[in-house]
C-alpha positions as CSV (number, residue, x, y, z in Angstrom):
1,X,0.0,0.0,0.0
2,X,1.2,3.5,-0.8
3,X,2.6,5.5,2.2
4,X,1.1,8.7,3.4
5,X,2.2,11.2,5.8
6,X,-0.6,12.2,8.2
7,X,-4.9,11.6,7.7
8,X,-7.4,12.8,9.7
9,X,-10.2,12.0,12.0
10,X,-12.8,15.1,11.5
11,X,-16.2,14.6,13.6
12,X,-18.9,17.7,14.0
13,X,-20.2,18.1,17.4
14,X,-24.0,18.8,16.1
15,X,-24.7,15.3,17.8
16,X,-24.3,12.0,19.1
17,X,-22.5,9.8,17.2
18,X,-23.9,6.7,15.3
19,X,-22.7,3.9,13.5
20,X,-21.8,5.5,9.7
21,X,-19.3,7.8,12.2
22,X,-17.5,4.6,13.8
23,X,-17.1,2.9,11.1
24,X,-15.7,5.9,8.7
25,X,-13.3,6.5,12.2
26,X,-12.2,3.2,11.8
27,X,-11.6,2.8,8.2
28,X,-9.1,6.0,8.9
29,X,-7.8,4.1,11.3
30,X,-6.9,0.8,9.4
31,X,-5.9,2.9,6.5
32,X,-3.5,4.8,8.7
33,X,-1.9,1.6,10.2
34,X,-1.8,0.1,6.7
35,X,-0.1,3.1,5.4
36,X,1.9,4.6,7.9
37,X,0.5,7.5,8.4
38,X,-0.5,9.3,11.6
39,X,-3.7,10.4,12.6
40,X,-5.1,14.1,13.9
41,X,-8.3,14.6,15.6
42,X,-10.0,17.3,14.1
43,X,-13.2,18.5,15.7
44,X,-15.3,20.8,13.0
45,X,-17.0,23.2,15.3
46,X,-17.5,26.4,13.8
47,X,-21.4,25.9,13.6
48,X,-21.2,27.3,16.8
49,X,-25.3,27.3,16.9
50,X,-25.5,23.3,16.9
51,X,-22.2,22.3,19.1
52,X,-23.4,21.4,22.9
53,X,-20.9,20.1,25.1
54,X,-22.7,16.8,25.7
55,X,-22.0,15.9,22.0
56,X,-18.0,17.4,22.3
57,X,-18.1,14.3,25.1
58,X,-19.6,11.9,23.2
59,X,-16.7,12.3,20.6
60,X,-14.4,11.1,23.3
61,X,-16.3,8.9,24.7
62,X,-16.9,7.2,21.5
63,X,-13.4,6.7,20.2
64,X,-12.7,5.5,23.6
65,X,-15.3,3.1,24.0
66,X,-14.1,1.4,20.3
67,X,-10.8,1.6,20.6
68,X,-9.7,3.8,17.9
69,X,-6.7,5.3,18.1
70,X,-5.2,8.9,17.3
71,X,-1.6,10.5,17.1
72,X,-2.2,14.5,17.5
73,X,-5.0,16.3,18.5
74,X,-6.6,17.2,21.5
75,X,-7.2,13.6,24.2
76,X,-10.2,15.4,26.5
77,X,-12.6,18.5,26.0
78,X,-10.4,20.9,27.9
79,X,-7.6,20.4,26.0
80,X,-10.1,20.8,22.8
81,X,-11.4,24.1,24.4
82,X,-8.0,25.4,25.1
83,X,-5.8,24.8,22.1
84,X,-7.5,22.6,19.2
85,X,-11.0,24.4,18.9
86,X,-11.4,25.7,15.1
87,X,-11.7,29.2,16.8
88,X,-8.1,29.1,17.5
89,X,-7.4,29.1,13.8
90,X,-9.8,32.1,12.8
91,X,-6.4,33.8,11.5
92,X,-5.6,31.3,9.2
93,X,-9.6,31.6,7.8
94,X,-9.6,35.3,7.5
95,X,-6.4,35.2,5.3
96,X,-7.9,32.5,3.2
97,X,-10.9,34.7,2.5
98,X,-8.7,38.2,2.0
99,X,-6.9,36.1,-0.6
100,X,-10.3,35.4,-2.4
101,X,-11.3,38.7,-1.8
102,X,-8.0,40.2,-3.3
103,X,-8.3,38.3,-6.2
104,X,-12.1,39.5,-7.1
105,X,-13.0,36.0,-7.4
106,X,-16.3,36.1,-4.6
107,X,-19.3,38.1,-4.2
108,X,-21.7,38.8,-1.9
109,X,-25.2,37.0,-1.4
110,X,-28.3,38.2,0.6
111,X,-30.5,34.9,-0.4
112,X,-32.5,33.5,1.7
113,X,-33.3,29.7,1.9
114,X,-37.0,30.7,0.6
115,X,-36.0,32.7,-1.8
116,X,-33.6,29.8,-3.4
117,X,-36.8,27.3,-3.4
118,X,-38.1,29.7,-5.0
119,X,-35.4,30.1,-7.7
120,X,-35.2,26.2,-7.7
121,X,-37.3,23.6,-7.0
122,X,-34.4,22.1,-5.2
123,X,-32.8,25.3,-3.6
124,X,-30.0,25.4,-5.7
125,X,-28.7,28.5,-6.1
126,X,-28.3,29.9,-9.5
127,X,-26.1,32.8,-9.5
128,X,-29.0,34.9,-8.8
129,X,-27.1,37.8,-6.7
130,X,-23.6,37.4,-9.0
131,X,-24.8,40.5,-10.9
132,X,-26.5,43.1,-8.0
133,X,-22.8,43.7,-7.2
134,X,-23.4,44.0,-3.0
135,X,-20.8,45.4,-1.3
136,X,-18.7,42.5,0.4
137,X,-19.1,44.4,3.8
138,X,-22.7,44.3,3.8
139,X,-24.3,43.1,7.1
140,X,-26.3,39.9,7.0
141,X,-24.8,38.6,3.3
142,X,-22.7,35.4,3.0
143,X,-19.3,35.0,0.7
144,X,-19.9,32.4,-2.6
145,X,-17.1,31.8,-4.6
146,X,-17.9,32.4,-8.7
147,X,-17.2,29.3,-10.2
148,X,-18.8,29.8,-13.5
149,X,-15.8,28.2,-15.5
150,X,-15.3,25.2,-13.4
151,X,-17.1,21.8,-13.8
152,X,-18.8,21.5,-10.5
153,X,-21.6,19.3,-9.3
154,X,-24.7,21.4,-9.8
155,X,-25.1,21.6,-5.8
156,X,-21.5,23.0,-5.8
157,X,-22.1,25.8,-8.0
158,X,-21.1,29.2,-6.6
159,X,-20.5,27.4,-3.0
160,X,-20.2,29.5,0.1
161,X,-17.0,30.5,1.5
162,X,-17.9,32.8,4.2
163,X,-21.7,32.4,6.2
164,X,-24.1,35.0,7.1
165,X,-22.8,35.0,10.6
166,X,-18.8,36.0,9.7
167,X,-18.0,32.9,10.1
168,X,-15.7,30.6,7.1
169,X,-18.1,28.0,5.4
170,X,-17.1,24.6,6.1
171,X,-15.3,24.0,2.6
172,X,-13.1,26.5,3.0
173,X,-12.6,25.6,7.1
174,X,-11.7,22.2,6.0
175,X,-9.3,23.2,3.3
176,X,-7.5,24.9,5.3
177,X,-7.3,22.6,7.7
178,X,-6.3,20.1,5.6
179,X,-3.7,22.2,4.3
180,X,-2.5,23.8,7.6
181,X,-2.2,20.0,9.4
182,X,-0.3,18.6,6.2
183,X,-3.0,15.7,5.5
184,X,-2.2,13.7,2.6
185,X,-4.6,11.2,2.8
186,X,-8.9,11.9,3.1
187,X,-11.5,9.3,4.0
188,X,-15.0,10.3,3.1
189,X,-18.0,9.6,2.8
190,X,-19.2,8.8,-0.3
191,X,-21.8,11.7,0.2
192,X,-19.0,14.3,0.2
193,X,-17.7,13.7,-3.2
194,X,-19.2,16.5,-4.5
195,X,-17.2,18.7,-1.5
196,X,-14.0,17.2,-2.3
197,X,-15.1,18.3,-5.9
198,X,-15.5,22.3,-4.3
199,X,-12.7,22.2,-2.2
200,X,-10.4,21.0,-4.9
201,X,-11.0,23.7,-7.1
202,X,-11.2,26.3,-4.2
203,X,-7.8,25.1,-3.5
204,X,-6.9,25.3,-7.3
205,X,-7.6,29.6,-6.5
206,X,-6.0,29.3,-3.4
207,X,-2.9,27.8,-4.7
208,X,-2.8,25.1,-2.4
209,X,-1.4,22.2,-4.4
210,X,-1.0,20.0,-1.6
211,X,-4.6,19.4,-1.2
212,X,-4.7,18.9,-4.9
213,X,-2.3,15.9,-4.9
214,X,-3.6,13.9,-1.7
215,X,-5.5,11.3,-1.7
216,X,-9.3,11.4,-1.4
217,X,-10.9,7.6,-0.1
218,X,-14.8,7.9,-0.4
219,X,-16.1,5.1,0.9
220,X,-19.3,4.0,0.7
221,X,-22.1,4.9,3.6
222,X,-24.1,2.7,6.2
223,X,-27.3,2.5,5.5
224,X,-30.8,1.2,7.5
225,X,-32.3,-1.5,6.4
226,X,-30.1,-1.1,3.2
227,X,-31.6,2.5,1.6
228,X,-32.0,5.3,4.6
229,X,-28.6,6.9,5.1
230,X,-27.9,7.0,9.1
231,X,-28.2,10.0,11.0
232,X,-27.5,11.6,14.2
233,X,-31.1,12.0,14.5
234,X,-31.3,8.3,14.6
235,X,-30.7,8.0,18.3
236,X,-31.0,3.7,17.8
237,X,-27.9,3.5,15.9
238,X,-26.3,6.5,18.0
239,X,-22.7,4.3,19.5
240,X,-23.9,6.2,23.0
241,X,-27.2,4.4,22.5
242,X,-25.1,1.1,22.4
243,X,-23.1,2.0,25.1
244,X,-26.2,2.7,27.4
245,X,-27.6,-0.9,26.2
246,X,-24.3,-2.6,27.5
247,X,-23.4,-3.9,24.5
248,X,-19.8,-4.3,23.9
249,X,-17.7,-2.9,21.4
250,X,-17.1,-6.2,19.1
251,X,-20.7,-6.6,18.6
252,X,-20.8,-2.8,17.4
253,X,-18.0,-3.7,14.9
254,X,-19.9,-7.3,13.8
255,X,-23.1,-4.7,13.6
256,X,-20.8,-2.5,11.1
257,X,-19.6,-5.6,9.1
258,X,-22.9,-7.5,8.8
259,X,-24.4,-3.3,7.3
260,X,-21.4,-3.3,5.0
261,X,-21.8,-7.1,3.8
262,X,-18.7,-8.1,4.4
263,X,-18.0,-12.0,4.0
264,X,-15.9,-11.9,7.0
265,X,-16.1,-11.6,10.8
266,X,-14.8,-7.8,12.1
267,X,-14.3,-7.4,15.9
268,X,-12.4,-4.5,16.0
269,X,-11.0,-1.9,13.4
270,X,-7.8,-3.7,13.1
271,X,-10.0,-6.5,11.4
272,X,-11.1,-3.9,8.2
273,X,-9.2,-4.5,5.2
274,X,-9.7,-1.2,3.5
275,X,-8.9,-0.1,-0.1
276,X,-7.6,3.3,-1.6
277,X,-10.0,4.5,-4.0
């Protein structure tokens, strides 16, 4: 297998863990043994609205309970708070976004969610505010990047670099990360295709060619009863919801394998036998 540098662990603590989240942490993990590489935990936590300490605990608690292992990063919630919270990195944000600005390559965007239904049956957003020319200063308006002459997923067209609230958009937070922390190898969800898509090219403007030349593993999602994709919503197949019933953490690995359809046993995420694609 080819060797990489460092990867990535990168949970949001909007809430409680379920079983799609262990098994994409574990796939990291097996990867990252295979491959040599070590492994940062990186909490995404600038939705500042949706992160409640209970679910910042349940990321620790989690990767306890299973076993998974991490290199750098913060190992408890006050050591997150004090030194690994995204907020530390704001600096690093705000230059990526003066560069954007600088180059006259974003505009601003006073759409609502409403009024992109009602531009698209599907709220995408169309370019609709590209030509009012707002002022990038104006209160309540978000950053999207023009991306007229790149060959982006129709979702990823014009995507949001800076929110409403001041705050970087997580494909630019992410790049950056990525880029600041050296990571040379991404596991994914298949489901985020289409960001690695946006962040590629955003990288492409930034001039960040090392996130152009990692490697990106998408790997398929868990699904219930083989078509709903899980969600933290889905407090049954939360790992805390496990934890609480007293099962143990092989069966939540065999639960993994048997959703994945694999043809043999897995106990632990040593047992995955991953593949870069």
């Amino acid at each position: 297998m080819q060797q990489f540098t460092s990867t990535r662990i990168a949970p949001t603590p909007s809430g409680f863990l379920h079983l799609g989240n262990a098994y994409s942490f574990a796939l990291t993990a097996a990867l990252a043994k295979r491959s040599g590489a070590q492994i940062l935990l990186r909490i995404d936590d600038l939705d500042r609205k949706r992160v409640k300490s209970e679910y910042l605990a349940d990321i620790f608690d989690t990767l306890s309970y299973l076993e998974i292992p991490w290199d750098t990063g913060p190992r408890d919630y006050h050591e997150y708070e004090a030194t690994f919270s995204q907020v530390h990195r704001m600096a690093l944000y705000e230059d990526a976004l003066r560069q954007l600005r600088a180059k006259g390559v974003v505009f601003a965007c006073d759409c609502s969610r409403t009024t992109l239904l009602n531009g698209h049956p599907q709220g995408v957003y169309t370019g609709a505010c590209k030509t009012k020319r707002l002022s990038l200063d104006t209160p309540g308006c978000s950053w999207r990047i023009d991306t007229a002459a790149a060959a982006l997923p129709e979702y990823m067209q014009y995507f949001v670099v800076r929110k409403k609230d001041g705050f970087p958009a997580y494909q630019l937070a992410s790049l950056v990360d990525d880029t600041h922390f050296g990571i040379d190898l991404v596991v994914r969800g298949s489901d985020l295709w289409e960001s690695t898509q946006a962040q590629t090219y955003l990288a492409e403007v930034l001039g960040y060619p090392a996130f152009r030349d990692a490697t990106f593993c998408h790997h398929p999602l868990l699904t219930a009863n083989g078509q709903e994709k899980l969600s933290k919503s889905a407090g049954a197949t939360s790992v805390r919801y496990f934890r609480r019933q007293g099962i143990a953490k092989e069966e939540i690995y065999q639960t993994i394998g048997r959703l994945l359809g694999l043809a043999y046993p897995v106990y632990g995420w040593q047992d995955l036998v991953p593949s870069i694609g």
